[in-house]
C-alpha positions as CSV (number, residue, x, y, z in Angstrom):
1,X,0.0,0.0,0.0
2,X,1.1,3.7,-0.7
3,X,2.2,5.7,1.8
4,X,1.3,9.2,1.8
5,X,3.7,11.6,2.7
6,X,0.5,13.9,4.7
7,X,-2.0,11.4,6.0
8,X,-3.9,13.1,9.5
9,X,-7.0,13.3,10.9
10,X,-8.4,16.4,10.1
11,X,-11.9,17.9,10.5
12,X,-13.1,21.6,9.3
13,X,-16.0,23.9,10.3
14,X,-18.1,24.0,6.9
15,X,-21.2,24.2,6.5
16,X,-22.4,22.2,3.0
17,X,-25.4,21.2,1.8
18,X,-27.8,18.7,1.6
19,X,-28.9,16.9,-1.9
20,X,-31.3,14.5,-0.6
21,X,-33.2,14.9,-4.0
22,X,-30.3,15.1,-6.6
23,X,-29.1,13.6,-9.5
24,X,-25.7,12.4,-10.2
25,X,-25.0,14.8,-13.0
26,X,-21.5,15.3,-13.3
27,X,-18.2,16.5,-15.6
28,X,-15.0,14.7,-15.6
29,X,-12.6,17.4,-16.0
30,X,-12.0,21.0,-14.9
31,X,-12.8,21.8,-18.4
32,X,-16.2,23.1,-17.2
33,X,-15.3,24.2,-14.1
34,X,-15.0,28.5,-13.8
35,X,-11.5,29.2,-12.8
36,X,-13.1,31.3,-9.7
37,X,-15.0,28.3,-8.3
38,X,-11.7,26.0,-8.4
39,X,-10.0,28.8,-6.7
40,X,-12.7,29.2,-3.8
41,X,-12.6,25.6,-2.9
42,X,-9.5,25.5,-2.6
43,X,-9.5,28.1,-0.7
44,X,-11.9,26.0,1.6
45,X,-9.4,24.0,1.8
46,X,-10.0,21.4,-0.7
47,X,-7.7,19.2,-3.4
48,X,-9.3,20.1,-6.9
49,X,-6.0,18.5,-8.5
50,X,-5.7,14.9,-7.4
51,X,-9.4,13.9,-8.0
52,X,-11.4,16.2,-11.0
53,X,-14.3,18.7,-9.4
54,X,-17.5,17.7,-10.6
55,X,-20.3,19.8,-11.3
56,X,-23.8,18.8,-9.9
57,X,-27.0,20.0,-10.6
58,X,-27.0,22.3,-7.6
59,X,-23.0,22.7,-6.4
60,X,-20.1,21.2,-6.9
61,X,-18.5,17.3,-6.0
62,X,-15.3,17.5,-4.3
63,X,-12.7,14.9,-3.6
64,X,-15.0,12.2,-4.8
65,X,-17.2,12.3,-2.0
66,X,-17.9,15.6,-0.3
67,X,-20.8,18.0,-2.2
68,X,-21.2,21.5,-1.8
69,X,-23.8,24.0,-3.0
70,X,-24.2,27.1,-4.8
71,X,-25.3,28.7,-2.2
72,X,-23.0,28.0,0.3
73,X,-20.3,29.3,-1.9
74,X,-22.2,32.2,-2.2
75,X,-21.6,32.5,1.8
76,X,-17.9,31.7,1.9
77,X,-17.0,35.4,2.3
78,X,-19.5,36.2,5.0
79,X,-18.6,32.6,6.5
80,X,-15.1,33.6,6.5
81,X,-15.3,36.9,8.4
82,X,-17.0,35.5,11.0
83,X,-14.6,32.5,11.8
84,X,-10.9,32.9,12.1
85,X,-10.6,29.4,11.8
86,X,-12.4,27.4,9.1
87,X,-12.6,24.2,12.1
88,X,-15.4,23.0,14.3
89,X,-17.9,22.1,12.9
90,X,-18.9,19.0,14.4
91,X,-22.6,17.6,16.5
92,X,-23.6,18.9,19.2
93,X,-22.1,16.7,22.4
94,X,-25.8,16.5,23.3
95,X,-26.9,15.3,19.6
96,X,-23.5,12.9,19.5
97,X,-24.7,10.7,22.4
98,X,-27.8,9.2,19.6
99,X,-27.4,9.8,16.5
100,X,-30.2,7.5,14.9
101,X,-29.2,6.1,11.6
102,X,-32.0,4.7,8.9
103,X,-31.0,2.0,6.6
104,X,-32.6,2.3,3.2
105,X,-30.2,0.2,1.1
106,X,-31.8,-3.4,-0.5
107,X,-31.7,-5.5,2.8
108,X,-29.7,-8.4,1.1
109,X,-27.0,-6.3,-0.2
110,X,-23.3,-6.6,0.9
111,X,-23.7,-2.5,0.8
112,X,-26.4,-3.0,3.1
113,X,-25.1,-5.6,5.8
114,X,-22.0,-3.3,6.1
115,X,-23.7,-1.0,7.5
116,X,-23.6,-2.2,11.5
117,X,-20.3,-3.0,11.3
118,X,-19.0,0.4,10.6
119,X,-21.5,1.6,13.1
120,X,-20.0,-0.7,15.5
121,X,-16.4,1.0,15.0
122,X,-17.6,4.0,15.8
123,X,-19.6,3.0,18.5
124,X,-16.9,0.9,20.1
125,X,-13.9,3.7,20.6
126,X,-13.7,3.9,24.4
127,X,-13.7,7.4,26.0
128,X,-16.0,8.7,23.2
129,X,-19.5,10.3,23.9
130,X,-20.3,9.6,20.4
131,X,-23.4,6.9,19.6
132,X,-24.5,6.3,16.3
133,X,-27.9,4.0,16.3
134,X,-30.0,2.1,13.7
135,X,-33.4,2.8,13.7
136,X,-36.6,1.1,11.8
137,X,-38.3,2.3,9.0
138,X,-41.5,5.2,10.5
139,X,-38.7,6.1,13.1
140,X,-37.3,9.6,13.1
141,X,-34.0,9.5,11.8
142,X,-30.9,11.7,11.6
143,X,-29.2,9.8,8.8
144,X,-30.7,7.9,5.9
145,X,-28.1,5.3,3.9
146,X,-29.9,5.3,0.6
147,X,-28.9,3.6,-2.8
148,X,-27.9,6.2,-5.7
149,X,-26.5,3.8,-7.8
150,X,-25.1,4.2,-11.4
151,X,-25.1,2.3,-14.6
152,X,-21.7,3.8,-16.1
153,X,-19.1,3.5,-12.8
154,X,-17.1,0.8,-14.5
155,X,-13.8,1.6,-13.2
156,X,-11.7,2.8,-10.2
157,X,-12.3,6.2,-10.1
158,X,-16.3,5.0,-10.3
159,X,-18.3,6.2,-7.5
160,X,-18.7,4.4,-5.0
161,X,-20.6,7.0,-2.2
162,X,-20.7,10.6,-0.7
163,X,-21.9,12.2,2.2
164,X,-24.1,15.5,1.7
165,X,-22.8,17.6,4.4
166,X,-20.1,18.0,7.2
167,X,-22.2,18.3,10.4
168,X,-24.2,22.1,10.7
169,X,-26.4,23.7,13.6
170,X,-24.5,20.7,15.9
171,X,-26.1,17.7,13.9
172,X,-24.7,15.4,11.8
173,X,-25.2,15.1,7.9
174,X,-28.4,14.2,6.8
175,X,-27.6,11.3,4.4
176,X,-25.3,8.8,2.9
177,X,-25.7,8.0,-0.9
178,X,-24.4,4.6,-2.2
179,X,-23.6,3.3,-5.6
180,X,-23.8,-0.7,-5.7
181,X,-23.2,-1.0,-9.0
182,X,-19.1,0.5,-8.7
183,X,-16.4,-2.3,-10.4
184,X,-12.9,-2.0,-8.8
185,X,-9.5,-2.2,-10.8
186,X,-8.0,-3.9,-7.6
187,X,-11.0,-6.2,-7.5
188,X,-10.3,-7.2,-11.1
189,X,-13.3,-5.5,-12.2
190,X,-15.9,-7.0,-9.6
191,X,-17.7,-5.1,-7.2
192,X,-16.6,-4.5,-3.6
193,X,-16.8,-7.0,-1.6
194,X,-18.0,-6.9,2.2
195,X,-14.8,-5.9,3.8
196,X,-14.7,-2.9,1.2
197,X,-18.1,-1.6,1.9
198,X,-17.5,-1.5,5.9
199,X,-14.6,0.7,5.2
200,X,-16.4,2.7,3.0
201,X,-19.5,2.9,5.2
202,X,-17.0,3.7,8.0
203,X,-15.2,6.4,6.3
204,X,-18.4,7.9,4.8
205,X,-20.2,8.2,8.5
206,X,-16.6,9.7,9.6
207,X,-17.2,12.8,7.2
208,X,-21.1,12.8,8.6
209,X,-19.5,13.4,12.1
210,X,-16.5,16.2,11.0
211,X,-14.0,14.4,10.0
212,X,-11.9,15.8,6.8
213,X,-9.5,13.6,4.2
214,X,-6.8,13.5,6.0
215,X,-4.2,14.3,3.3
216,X,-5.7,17.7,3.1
217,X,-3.7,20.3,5.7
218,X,-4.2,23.4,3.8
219,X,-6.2,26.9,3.9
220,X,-7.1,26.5,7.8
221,X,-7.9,22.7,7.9
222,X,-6.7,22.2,11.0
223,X,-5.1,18.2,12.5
224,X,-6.9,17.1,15.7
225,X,-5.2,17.3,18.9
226,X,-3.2,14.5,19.8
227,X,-3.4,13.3,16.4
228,X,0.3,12.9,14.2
229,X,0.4,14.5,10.2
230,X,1.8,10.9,9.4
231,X,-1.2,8.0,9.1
232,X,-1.2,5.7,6.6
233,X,-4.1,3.2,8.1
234,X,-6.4,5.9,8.9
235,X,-10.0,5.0,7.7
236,X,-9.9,8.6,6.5
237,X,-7.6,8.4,4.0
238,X,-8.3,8.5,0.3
239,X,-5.8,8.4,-2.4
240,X,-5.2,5.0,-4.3
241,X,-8.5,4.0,-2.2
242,X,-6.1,2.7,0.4
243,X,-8.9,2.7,3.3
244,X,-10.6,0.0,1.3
245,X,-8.2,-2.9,2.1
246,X,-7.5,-1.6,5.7
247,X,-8.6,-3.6,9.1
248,X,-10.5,-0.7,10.8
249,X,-10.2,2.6,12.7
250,X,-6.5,3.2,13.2
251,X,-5.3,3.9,16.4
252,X,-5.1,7.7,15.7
253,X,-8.8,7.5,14.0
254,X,-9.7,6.2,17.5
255,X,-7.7,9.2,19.2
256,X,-9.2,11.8,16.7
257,X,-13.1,10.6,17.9
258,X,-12.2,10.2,21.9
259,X,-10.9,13.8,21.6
260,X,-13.8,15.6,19.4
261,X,-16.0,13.6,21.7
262,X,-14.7,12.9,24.9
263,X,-16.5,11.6,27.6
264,X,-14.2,14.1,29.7
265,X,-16.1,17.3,29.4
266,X,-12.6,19.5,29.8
267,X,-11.1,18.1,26.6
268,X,-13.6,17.5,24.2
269,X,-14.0,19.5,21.3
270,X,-17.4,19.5,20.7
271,X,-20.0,21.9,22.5
């Protein structure tokens, strides 16, 4: 596996959007991009060289699996005056303790059965306040795991999810879009296989509670306390898709969560 030379545990106080409703609709290059959007998201902190910006119906796509909107771009000067920092943005410590999760994927799915695994990762890190929960269908949820699958992602860089939003107003994002029909290159063309879809469940849910790709350091992203610039196993992690062939949370992913929500009300970053 690649090692990355900047691989930490990052999270950043943004405020996206949700697209509940929206269609994949999407370029492949910058070609279509303005030169003034590329330049504010980088500015917010993002990679729009590694992994092509791709436009949506309402926003933008970036780094494969994060979506913004029009309109919060619109905001990212007023956002910016008012924070010094572009950090924080995570759920409430009150919302973290339950943080009830719908399952909407085909039942028999491998995408589907992934799903309590990765919940039980998160759920397992000791020290941390954080609880996700799965809830039944007519139950009010905070998260729904719904399918969005494709009929042209026939290769690597295919997509295989996205989150809608980091977490805004102190609760998490509001949904997890799947693709099931995503072939892998290092699957020799098949489709993930259980282990895969855990760690992608695992890393998705980790943007829907503030964590940011952690090779990203730039433009005010800022690394979690206690937390090292150097991870290669982090779940986090996304170049060469290295988190999908990894065990788990790494030891630092565990660190990152006890910290932003710590059971110990004098060190925890979340309020």
């Amino acid at each position: 596996m690649k090692k990355l030379n900047l691989v930490t545990i990052v999270f950043i106080g943004l405020t996206l959007f949700s697209c509940q409703n929206e269609a994949i609709e999407y370029t492949e290059s910058h070609e279509k991009i303005p030169h003034n959007i590329l330049i504010q998201l980088e500015k917010l902190g993002f990679d729009t060289n590694s992994i092509p910006v791709q436009k949506l119906k309402n926003g933008y796509r970036v780094e494969g699996d994060i979506s913004i909107s029009n309109k919060f771009l619109n905001n990212t000067t007023q956002y910016q005056s008012k924070q010094k920092y572009r950090v924080g943005a995570l759920v409430s410590c009150k919302n973290a303790r339950s943080i009830k999760i719908f399952n909407a994927l085909p039942k028999k799915t491998a995408a589907a059965k992934s799903v309590k695994t990765a919940i039980k990762r998160w759920n397992n890190v000791k020290g941390s306040n954080l609880k996700f929960e799965l809830v039944a269908k007519g139950v009010k949820y905070d998260i729904i795991i719904r399918d969005d699958t494709k009929d042209d992602a026939l290769s690597d860089d295919g997509q295989l999810g996205t989150t809608g939003d980091f977490p805004q107003n102190g609760k998490p994002t509001q949904f997890v879009a799947i693709n099931r029909n995503v072939k892998l290159q290092i699957n020799g063309g098949k489709s993930p296989n259980l282990s895969q879809w855990i760690n992608l469940m695992t890393h998705e849910l980790g943007h829907g509670i503030g964590l940011y790709h952690n090779e990203e350091t730039r433009f005010g992203v800022r690394t979690v306390p206690t937390t090292p610039k150097d991870d290669a196993k982090s779940i986090m992690t996304t170049s060469g898709r290295d988190f999908l062939i990894l065990k788990g949370l790494s030891t630092n992913d565990r660190k990152a969560l006890k910290r932003m929500y710590s059971t110990d009300t004098s060190k925890r970053l979340c309020k």
